[in-house]
C-alpha positions as CSV (number, residue, x, y, z in Angstrom):
1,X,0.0,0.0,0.0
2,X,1.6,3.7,-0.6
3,X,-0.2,6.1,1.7
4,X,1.2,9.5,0.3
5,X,-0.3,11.1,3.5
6,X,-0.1,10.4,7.2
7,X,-2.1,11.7,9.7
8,X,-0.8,11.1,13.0
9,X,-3.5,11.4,15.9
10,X,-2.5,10.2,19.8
11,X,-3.0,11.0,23.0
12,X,-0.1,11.2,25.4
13,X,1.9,7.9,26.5
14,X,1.8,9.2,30.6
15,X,4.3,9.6,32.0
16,X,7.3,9.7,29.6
17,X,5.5,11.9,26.2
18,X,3.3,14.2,25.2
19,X,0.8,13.6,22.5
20,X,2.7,16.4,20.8
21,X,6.0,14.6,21.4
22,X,4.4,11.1,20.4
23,X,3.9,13.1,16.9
24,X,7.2,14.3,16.8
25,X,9.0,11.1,16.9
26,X,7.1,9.3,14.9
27,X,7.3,12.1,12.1
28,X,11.2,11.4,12.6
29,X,10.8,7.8,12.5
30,X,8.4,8.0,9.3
31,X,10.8,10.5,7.4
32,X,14.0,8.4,8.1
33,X,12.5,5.3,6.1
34,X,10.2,7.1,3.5
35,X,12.0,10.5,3.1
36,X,9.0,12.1,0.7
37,X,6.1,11.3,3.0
38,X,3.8,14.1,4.1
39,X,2.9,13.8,7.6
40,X,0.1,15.8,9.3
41,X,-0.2,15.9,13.2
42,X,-3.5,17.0,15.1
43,X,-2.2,15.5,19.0
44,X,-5.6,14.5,20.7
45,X,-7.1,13.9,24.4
46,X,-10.2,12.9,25.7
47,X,-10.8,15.6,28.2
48,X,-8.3,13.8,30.8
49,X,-5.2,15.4,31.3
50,X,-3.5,16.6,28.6
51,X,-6.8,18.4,26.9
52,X,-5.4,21.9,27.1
53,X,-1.8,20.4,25.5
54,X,-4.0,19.2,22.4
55,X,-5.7,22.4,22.4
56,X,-3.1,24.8,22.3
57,X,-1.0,22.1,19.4
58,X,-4.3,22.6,17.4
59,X,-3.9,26.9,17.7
60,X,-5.3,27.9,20.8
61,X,-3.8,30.6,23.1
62,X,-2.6,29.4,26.4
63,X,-3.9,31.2,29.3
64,X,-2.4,30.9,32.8
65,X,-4.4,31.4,36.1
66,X,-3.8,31.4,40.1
67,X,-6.0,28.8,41.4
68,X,-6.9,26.7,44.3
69,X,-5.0,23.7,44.1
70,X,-7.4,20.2,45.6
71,X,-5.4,20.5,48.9
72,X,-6.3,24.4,49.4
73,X,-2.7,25.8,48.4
74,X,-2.6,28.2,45.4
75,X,-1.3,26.8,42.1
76,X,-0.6,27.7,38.4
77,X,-3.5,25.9,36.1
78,X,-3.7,27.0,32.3
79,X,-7.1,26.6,29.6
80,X,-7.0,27.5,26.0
81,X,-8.9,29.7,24.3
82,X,-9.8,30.4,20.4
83,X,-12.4,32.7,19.0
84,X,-14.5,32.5,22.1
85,X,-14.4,29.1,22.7
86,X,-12.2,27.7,26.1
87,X,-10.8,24.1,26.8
88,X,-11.0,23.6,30.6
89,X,-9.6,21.0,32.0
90,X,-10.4,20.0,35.3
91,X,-7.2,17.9,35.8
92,X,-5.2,21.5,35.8
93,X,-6.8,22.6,39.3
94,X,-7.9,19.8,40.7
95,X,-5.7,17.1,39.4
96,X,-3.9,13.9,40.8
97,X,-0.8,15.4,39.4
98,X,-0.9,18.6,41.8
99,X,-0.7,16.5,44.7
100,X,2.7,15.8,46.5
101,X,4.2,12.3,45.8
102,X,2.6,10.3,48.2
103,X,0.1,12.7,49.4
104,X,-3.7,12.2,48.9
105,X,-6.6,13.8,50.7
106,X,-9.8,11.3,49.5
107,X,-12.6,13.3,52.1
108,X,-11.2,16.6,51.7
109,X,-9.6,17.6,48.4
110,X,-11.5,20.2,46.7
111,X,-12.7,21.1,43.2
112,X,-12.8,24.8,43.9
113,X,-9.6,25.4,41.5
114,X,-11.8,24.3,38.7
115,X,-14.4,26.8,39.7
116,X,-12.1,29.8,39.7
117,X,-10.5,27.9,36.1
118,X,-14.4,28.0,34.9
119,X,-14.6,31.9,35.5
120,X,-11.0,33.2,34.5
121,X,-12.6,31.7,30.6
122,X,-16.0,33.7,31.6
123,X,-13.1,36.9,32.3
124,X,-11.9,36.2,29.1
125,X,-15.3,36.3,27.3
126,X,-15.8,32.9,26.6
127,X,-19.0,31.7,25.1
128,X,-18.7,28.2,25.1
129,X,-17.0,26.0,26.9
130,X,-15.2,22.3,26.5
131,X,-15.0,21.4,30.3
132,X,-12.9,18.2,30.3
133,X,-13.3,16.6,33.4
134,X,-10.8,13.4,34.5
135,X,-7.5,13.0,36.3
136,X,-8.9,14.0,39.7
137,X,-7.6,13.9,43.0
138,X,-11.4,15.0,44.3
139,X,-14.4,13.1,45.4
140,X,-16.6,15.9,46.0
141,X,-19.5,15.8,43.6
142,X,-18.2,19.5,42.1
143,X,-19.6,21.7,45.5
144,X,-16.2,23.0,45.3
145,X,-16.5,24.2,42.0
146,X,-19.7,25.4,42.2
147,X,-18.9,27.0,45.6
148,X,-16.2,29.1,43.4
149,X,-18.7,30.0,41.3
150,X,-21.1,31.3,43.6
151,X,-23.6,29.0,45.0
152,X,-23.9,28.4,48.7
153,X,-23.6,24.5,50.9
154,X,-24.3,25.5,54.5
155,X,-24.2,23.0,57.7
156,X,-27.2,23.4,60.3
157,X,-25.2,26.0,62.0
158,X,-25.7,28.2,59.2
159,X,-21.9,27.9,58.4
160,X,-19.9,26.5,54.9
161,X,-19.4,22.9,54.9
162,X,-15.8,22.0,54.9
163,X,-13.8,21.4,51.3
164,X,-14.2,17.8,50.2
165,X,-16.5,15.4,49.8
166,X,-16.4,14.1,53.3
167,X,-18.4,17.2,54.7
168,X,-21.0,16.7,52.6
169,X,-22.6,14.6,54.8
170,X,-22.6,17.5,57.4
171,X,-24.9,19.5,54.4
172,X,-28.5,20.9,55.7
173,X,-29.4,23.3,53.1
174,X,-27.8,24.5,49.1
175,X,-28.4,27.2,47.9
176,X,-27.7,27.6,43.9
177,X,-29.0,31.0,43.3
178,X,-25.9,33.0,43.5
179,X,-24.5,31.2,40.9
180,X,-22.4,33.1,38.2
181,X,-25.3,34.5,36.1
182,X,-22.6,34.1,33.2
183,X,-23.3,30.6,33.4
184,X,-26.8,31.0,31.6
185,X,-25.5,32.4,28.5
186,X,-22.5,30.0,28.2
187,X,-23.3,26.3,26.3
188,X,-20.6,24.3,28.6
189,X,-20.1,20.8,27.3
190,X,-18.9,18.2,29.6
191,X,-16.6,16.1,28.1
192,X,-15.1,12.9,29.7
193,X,-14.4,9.1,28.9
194,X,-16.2,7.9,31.8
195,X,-20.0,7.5,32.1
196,X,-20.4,6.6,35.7
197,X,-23.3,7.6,38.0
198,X,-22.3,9.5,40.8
199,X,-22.7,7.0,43.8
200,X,-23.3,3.4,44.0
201,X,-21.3,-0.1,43.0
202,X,-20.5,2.3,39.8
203,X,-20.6,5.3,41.2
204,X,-17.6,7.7,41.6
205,X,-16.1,6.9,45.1
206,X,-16.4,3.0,44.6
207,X,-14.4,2.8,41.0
208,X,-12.3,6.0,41.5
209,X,-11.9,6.2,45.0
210,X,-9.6,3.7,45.6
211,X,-7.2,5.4,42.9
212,X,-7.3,8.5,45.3
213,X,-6.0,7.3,47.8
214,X,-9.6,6.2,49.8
215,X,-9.4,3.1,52.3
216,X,-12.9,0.8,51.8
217,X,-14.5,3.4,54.8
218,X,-13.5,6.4,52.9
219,X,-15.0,4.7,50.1
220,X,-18.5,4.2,52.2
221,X,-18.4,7.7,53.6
222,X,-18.2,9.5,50.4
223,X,-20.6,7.5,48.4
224,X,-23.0,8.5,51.6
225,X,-21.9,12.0,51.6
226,X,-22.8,12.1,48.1
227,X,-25.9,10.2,48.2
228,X,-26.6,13.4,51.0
229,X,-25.4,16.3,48.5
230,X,-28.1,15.2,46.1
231,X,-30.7,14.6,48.5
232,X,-30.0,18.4,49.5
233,X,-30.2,19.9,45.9
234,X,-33.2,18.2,45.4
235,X,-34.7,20.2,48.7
236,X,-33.3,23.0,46.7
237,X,-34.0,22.6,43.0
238,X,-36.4,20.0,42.4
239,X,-35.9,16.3,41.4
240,X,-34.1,17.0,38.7
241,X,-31.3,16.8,41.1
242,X,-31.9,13.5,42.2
243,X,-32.4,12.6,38.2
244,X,-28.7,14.1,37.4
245,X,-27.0,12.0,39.8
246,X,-28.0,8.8,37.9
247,X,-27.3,10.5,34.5
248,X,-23.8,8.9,32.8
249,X,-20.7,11.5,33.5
250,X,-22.6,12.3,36.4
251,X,-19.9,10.1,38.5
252,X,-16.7,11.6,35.9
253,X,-13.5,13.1,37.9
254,X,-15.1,12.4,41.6
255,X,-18.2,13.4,40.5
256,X,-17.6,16.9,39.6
257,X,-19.5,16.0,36.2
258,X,-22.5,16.0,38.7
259,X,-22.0,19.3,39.7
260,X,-21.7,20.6,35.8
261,X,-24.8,19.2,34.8
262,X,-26.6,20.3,38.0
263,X,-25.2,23.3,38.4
264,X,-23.6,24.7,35.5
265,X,-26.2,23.4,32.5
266,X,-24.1,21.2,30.9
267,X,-24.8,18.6,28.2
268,X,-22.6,15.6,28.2
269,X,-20.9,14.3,25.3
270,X,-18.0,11.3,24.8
271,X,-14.7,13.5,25.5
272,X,-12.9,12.5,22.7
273,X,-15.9,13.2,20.3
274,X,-16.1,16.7,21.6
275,X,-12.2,16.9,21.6
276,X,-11.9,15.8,17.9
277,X,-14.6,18.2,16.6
278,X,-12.7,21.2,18.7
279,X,-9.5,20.2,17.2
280,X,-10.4,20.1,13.7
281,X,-9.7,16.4,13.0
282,X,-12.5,16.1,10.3
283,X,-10.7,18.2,7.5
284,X,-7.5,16.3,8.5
285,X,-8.5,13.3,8.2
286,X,-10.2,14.3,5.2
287,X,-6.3,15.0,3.5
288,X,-5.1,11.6,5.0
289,X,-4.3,8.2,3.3
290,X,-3.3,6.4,6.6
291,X,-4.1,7.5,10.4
292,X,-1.5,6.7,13.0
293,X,-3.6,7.1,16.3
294,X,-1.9,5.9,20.2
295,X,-1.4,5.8,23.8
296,X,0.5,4.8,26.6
297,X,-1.0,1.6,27.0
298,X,-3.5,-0.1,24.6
299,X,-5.8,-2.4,26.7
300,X,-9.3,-2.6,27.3
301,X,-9.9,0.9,29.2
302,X,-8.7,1.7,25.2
303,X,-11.8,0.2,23.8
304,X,-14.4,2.6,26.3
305,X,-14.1,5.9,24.8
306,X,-10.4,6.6,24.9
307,X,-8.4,8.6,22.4
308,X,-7.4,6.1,20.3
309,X,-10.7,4.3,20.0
310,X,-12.5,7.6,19.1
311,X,-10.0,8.3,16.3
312,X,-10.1,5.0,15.1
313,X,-13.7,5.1,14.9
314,X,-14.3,8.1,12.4
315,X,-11.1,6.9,10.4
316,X,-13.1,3.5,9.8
317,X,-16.3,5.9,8.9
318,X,-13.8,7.7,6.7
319,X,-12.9,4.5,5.3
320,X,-9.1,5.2,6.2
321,X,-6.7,2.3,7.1
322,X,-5.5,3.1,11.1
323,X,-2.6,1.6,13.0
324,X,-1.7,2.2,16.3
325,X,1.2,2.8,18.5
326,X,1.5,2.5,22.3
327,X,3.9,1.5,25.2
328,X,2.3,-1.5,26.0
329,X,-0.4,-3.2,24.3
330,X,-2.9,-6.2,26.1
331,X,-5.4,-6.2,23.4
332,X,-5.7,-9.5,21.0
333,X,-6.0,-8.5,17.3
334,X,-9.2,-9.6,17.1
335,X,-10.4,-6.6,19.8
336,X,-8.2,-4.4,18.0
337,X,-9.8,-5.1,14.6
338,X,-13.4,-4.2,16.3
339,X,-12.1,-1.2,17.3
340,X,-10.7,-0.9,13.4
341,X,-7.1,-0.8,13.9
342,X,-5.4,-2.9,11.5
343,X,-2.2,-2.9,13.6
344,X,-1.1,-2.0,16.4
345,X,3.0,-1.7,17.4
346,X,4.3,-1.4,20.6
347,X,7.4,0.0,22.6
348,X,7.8,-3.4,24.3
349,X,8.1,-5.3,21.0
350,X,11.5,-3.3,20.6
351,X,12.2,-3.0,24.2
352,X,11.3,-5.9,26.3
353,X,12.3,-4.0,29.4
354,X,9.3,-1.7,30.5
355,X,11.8,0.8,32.7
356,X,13.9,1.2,29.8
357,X,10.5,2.1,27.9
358,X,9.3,4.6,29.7
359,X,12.5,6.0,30.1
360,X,13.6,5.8,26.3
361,X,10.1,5.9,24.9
362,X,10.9,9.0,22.5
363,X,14.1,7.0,20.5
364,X,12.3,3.8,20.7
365,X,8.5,5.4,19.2
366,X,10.9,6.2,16.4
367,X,12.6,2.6,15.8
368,X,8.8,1.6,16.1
369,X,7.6,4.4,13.7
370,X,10.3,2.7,10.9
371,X,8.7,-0.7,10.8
372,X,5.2,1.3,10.0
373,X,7.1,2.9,7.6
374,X,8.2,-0.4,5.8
375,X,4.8,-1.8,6.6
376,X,2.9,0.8,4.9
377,X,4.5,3.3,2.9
378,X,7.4,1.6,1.0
């Protein structure tokens, strides 16, 4: 097959490239077997960390902000922002990343970071919004956020609950009224991978809990102190609360996809369908022949609305041949061909030793980024 034109769309491999690195080497890799080959690169994410990264690749200008970091300290957390439009990313305030090695806070890291993030793009005269939500160190169904923005979460003393989820369960009354008015003229799109309720056996504390540092108690007390929170707003606002908390995203980034679509208005939509559109993949893929798509590890998280899965799916539409690279793949052809990538090649085909991997992934990407070259375009 001669593919005259390469489009190259992945997500990050974490913890040793960024999606716009991922490009890069491969690019060098392509080029150094089939010199003439015009490669394109739109790096994607799918509202996890990373978004802003893609956003800003794709054009966007890079704004930085003072926020609340999840453990109350003050941190620098950036969005993008074209022609009106912002990329928030949830992960830049509120993130596991921000938090010391070691260090979590399950019952009381906070999402109000993400609230401030959410009005620096109203500053900035945003009119809609792409809030990617995932990466969290929080479990506090989004009161944080909210609280940022304006609305109120009082204990029987008449006092604000504590940050985190935990004191949730200490909630007597909400009160969403001060809200940003902003907010009503804003369409704000939550985008995330996951579609998880907010409490329950699916529910936010009991998946992603655990991954936050939350013992099997903390685990029981949040889901609770959730359960509580919506049982409050719907004092407040009406069922609809009640209805939101069993919606899917509701449970996305320790539930702080609850508190968009209660709160803020949001609709929810697969993050890397939203991601994809933002970026302008369509008229890429529209100029491509082949479509190199990735990430870290190709397994079966891959197949439920990751990056690669999302690209892989409009290339097929497209009727464009896709091959993928990743660090480590644990995903049977077979899977891989539902998903409609034809191949798939991975670090640890070249480099048996995963340390060595992750710690050489950019030289090795482009040893791997040769043998699709000789596969498919000489």
């Amino acid at each position: 097959m001669t593919a005259e034109r390469v489009l190259i769309a992945a997500d990050k491999f974490k913890g040793s490239l960024t999606a716009v690195q991922v490009a890069e080497r491969v690019t060098a890799g392509l080029r150094r077997i089939a010199p003439g080959v015009t490669v394109e690169s739109v790096p994607v994410a799918d509202g996890g960390d990373g978004t802003v990264a893609a956003a800003v690749a794709a054009g966007f200008e890079r704004r930085e902000v003072r926020v609340t970091g999840p453990l109350g300290d003050e941190v620098t957390a950036a969005y993008a922002l074209r022609d009106g439009t912002a990329v928030v990313e949830m992960a830049e305030a509120s993130g596991l990343q921000l938090l010391p090695e070691g260090v979590f806070a399950p019952l009381t890291s906070t999402t109000y970071g993400s609230g401030e993030l959410l009005a620096a793009a109203l500053d900035a005269g945003a009119r809609s919004i792409v809030f990617g939500v995932g990466g969290s160190a929080t479990t506090d169904g989004g009161a944080g956020m909210l609280a940022a923005l304006g609305a109120r979460f009082l204990d029987a003393d008449g006092k604000p609950v504590g940050p985190g989820g935990g004191p949730l369960a200490d909630l007597a009354t909400a009160d969403l009224s001060g809200l940003d008015p902003r907010l009503a003229d804003v369409e704000i799109v939550l985008a995330s991978d996951v579609d998880n309720p907010l409490t329950g056996p699916k529910g936010a504390p009991a998946v992603y809990g655990p991954q936050k540092g939350a013992t099997a108690d903390d685990v029981a007390t949040l889901d609770a102190a959730l359960a509580h929170f919506a049982r409050v707003l719907a004092e407040a606002i009406g069922p609809k609360a009640l209805e939101y908390a069993e919606s899917p995203g509701a449970g996305a980034a320790g539930g702080i996809g609850y508190g968009a679509l209660v709160g803020l208005g949001a609709s929810f939509r697969a993050g890397i369908e939203v991601m994809l559109d933002v970026l302008g993949f369509a008229p890429a893929l529209a100029r491509a022949t082949l479509v190199i798509t990735g990430e870290g590890s190709l397994d079966e998280q891959t197949l439920h609305g990751k990056a690669p899965a999302g690209v892989a799916a409009a290339a097929r539409a497209a009727g464009i041949e896709v091959v993928a690279v990743c660090g480590r793949l644990a995903l049977p052809p077979e899977a891989l061909g539902r998903a409609g990538i034809r191949r798939a090649y991975a670090l640890t085909d070249v480099e048996p030793d995963v340390a060595r991997c992750i710690a050489e992934a950019g030289p090795i990407l482009e040893t791997v980024a040769e043998r699709i070259a000789r596969d498919f375009l000489v």
